[in-house]
N, C-alpha and C positions, 0 to 999 in steps of 0.2 A: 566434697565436690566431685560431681564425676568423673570417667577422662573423657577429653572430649580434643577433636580438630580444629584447626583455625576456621571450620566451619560449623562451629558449633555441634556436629553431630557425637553422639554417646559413641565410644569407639570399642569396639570387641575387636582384639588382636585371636584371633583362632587358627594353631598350628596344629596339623595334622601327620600324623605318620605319614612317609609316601612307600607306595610299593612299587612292582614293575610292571603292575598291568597297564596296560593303557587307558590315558586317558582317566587315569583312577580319579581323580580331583572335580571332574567336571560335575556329577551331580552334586558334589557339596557346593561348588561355587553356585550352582543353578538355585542351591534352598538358600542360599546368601542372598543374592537377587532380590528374591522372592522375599525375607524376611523381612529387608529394608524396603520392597516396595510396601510392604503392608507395615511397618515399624520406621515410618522418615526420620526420626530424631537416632535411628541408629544407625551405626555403620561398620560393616563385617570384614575386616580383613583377612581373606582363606590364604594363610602359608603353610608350607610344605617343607620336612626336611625325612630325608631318607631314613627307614625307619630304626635302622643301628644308630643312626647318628643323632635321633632327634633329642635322647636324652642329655647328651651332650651337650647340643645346639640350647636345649629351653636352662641348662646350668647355667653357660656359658651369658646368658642373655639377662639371666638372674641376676648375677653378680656384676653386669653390667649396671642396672637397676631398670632395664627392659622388659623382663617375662612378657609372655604371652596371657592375655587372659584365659585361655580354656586351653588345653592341649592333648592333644589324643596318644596318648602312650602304648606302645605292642606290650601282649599282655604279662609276658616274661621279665619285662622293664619295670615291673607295680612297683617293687619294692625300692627301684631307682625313684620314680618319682616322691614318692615318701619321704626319700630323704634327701632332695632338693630343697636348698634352703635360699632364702631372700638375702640380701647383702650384710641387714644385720643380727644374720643366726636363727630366723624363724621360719619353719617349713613354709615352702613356696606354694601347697595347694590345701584347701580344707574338703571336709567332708559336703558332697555334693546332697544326701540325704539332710546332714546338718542345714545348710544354705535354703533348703526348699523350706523347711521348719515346719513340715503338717500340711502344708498349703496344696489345693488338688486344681490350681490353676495358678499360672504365674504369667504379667500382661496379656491376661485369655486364652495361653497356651494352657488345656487340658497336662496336668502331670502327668508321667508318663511310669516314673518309676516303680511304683506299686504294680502294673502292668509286665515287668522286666521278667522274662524267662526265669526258672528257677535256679538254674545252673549258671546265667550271667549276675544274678545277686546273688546267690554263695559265693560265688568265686571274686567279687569285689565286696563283699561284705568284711570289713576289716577292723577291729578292735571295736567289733558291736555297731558298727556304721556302716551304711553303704557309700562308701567312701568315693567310688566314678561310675559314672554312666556307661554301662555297656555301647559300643556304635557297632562294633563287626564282632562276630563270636563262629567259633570254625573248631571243628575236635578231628578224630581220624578217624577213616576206615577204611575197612578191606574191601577188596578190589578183587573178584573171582572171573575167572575164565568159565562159566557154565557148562559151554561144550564139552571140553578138554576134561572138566572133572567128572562129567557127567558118563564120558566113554571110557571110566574106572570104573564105572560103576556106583560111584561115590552120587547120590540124590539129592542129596539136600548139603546148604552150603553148613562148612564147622561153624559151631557157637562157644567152642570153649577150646583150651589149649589142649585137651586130650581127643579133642573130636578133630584138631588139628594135623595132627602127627598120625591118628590112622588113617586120614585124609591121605595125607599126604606117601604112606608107605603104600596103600592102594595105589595110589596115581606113577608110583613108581613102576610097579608091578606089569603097569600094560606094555601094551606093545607099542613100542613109537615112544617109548613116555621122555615128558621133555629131559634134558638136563638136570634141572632141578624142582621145585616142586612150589617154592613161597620164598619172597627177599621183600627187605625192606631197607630206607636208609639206615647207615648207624647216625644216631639224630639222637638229641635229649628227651626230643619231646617223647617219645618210644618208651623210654623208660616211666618218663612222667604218666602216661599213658595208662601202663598197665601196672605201677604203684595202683593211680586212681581207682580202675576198675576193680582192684583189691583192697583197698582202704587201707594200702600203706602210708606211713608219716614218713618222711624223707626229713625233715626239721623237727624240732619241741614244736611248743607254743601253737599246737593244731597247725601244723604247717607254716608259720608266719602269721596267723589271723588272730592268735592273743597274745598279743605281745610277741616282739623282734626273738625270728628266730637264733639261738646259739650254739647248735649243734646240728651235724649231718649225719645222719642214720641211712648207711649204705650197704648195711649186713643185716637189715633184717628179712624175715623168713618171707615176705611178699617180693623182696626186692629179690634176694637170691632164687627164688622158687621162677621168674621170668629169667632170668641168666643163664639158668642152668637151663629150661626147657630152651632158649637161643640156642645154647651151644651145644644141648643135646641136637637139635634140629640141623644143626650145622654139621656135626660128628654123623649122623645117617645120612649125611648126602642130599638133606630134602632145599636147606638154605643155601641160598648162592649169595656168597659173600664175594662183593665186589672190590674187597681192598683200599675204599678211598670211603674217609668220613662226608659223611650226609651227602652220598650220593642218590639225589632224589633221579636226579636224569638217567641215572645207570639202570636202576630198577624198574623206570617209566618202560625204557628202549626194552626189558627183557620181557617184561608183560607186553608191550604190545607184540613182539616178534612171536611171544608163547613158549618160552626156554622158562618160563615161570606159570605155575596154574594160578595159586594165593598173591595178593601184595596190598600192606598197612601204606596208607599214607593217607594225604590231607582231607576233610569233606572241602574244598574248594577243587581237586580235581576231578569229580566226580563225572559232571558233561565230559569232561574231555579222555577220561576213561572209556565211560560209555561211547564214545565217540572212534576211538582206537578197536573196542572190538565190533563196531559197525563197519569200520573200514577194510578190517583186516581177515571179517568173518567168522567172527566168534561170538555170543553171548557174555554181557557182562554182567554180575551183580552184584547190588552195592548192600553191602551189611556194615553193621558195626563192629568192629574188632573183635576177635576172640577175648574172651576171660578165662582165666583158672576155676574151674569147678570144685577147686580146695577150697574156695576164701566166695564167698558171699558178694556179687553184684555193689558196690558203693557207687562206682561216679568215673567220671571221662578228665581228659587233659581239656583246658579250653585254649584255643589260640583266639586271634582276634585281639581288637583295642578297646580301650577304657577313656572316657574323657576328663580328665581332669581338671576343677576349677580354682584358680588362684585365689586366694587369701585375702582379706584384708582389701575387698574393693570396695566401693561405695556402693548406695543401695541400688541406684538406676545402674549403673554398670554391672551389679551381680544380679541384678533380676533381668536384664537383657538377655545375659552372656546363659540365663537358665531357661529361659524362654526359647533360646535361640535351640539349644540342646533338646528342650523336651519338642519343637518342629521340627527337626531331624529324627526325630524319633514315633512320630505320630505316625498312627497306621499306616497309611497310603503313602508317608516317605518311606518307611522302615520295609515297608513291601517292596516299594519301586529300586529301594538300592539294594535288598536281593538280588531283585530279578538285574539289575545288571552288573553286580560285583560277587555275587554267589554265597556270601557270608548267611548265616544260616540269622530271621528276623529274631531280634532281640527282644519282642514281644509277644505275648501273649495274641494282643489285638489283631499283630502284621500278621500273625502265623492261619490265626483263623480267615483272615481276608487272603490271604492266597488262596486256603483249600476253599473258600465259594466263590471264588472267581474261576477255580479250576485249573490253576499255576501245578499244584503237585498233581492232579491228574496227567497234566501233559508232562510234567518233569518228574517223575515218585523218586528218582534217587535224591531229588533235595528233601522230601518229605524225611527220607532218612534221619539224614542231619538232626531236623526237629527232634523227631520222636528219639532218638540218640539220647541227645541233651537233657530229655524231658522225663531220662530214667536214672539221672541223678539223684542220690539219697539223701546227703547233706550227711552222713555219719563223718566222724575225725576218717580223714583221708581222703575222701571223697574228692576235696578240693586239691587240684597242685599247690607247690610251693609258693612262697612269699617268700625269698631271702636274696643277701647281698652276694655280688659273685655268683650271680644263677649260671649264667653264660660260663664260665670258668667250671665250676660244679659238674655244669654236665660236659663240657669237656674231658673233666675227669674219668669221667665212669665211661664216655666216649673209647674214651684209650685205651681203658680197662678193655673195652670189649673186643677192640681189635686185635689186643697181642691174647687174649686167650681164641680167639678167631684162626690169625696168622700165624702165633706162633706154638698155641697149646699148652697155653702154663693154666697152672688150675685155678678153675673162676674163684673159689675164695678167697684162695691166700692172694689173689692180684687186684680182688675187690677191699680186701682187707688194706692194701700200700692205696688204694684209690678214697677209700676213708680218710685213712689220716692226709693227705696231700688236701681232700675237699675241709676236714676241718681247719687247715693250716690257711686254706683261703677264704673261710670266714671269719677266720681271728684278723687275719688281713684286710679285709673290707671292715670291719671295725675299729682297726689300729687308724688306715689311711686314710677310709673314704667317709667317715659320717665329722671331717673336722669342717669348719664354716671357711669361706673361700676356695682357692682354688685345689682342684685335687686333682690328682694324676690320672691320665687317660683311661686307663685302666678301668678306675670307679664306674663308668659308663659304658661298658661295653655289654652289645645285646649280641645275643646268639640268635643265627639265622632259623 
């Protein structure tokens, strides 16, 4: 029987991440709307919980015998979702590929999944399934001062971490040259980052994607080979390290003042980069991160959300709740929540209907984003992580890198105590967090 209100209507409970932009919710509820005026027997409920806390909030609601029918998890959470369980002991979401079962239309919704960017199904592709629906998908990149490097002498912007560093000893060299030369936050994602773009594995089991990862590889030669180019970059003076983890705001304010020429951060800042050297007089340009020219191109960090579909519903409440998914997803939605939330489209379709409308004409730093994403390889590593205690994990290596930052101890041996600490908190998230009921706060915490 479905689930249904005392007004008879088919009910989809659909909980989303929320973030701090403004306003963020409004076009989802606007394709709610729309979905029940064209679908009367159904009925969409859009709630929101903040996106650290939502896995929490959809556990917490589990075990009440609440859940939500679909729920949009940040992408670092996958492996929390996974192992959310229903009250008695059975994962709380299935495979959304499973649920569609071949089907290239569900109540007249065109499928959408076959359609999904490359890089948002490898990256939810999970024990041979594509396990959630990409909704927002976002990687990083570099942020250059054109002018500023350009009166080094320095032409064309770096593509790799060796074309980085002579960048950067040029840009020292002139006259006037800023303070420093490239910063970024110390952040997890950073490291994830340029693992990926080197096809390093951070877990077994392909990252998390064949089977539950059980071990952390924090010494291998992709992982130390970005460490030590950090902390060599830091050691010549070119990185301005600002002392406070995931300082995104710190390194904003030094790029726009120009006390920085290079700076890694989000493709959702991209307008508003470009925007800062409009204001302040300088040329911006947006590239994709540097790579190591030792290790062969594999793949990017993905941020962005996954939707997730509950288990175990009846048929008209899971072909709603997939219906509902794949119009959120169809061209001209997946276009229009670009264009006003900046996540880079999740389709193949959207992607191409921006460029003949002439969206990345007038905006080419989103086209970045795309073309970014769409040099994913799929080799082992290519994808980030899948495992428990992700947000702890990269805290770990976080701290690692500021006491060889601030205090100068040597990046191995402090990466080496940052190992054994990160395996000690997967042994941990296996001992505490995968029992059925309730588990300590801990289990659910997402790193910003």
């Amino acid at each position: 029987m479905s689930e249904a209100d005392r007004s008879g209507k088919i009910v989809i409970d659909a909980w989303f991440s929320g973030y701090t932009f403004p306003n963020f919710l409004e076009p989802i509820k606007q394709r709610a709307r729309e979905f029940e005026q064209a679908y009367p027997r159904y009925q969409i409920n859009v709630g929101s919980s903040y996106f650290q806390n939502l896995a929490a909030d959809v556990a917490a609601a589990a075990q009440e015998g609440r859940p939500p029918t679909i729920a949009s998890y940040y992408s670092g959470a996958t492996q929390l979702a996974r192992d959310t369980l229903t009250q008695d002991g059975r994962p709380l979401f299935t495979s959304v590929e499973k649920a569609i079962a071949g089907r290239t239309e569900i109540l007249g919704q065109p499928v959408v999944l076959d359609d999904m960017v490359t890089a948002g199904r490898n990256f939810y592709t999970i024990d041979g399934t594509f396990a959630a629906m990409p909704m927002t998908l976002s990687t990083m990149h570099m942020y250059t001062n054109v002018t500023l490097m350009r009166a080094a002498g320095v032409e064309e912007v770096p593509r790799t971490f060796q074309e980085i560093e002579a960048a950067c000893a040029a840009i020292a060299r002139m006259e006037n040259a800023p303070p420093h030369r490239i910063s970024w936050a110390n952040d997890g994602k950073f490291f994830q980052q340029m693992l990926a773009h080197q096809g390093g594995l951070l877990t077994d089991g392909n990252n998390g994607r064949e089977g539950r990862a059980t071990s952390v590889d924090l010494l291998s030669p992709q992982m130390m080979a970005f460490v030590l180019w950090w902390s060599r970059l830091h050691r010549d003076g070119h990185f301005l390290h600002s002392g406070k983890l995931e300082d995104w705001a710190g390194c904003a304010q030094a790029f726009r003042e120009q006390r920085v020429v290079f700076r890694f951060s989000s493709s959702f800042e991209a307008p508003y980069m470009v925007k800062a050297g409009e204001e302040h007089g300088f040329e911006v340009a947006v590239t994709p991160t540097p790579y190591n020219a030792d290790y062969p191109f594999a793949g990017n960090w993905i941020g962005g959300d996954g939707i997730w579909l509950r288990d175990g519903l009846d048929e008209e409440t899971s072909d709603g709740a997939l219906a509902f998914m794949q119009y959120l997803n169809n061209p001209r939605n997946a276009a229009e929540w670009h264009k006003v939330y900046g996540s880079a489209p999740v389709t193949n379709a959207a992607a191409a209907l921006l460029e003949r409308e002439g969206w990345y004409d007038e905006h080419p730093y989103h086209r970045v984003t795309t073309e970014q994403l769409n040099t994913t390889t799929g080799v082992p590593g290519a994808e980030t992580p899948i495992v428990g205690h992700f947000a702890q994990i990269q805290h770990a290596m976080m701290y690692a890198l500021e006491d060889i930052m601030a205090l100068g101890v040597d990046p191995v041996e402090r990466f080496t105590q940052a190992a054994k600490e990160s395996e000690q908190l997967l042994d941990d998230y296996g001992r505490l967090c995968l029992v059925n009921g309730p588990r300590p706060a801990h289990c659910t915490l997402i790193d910003s």
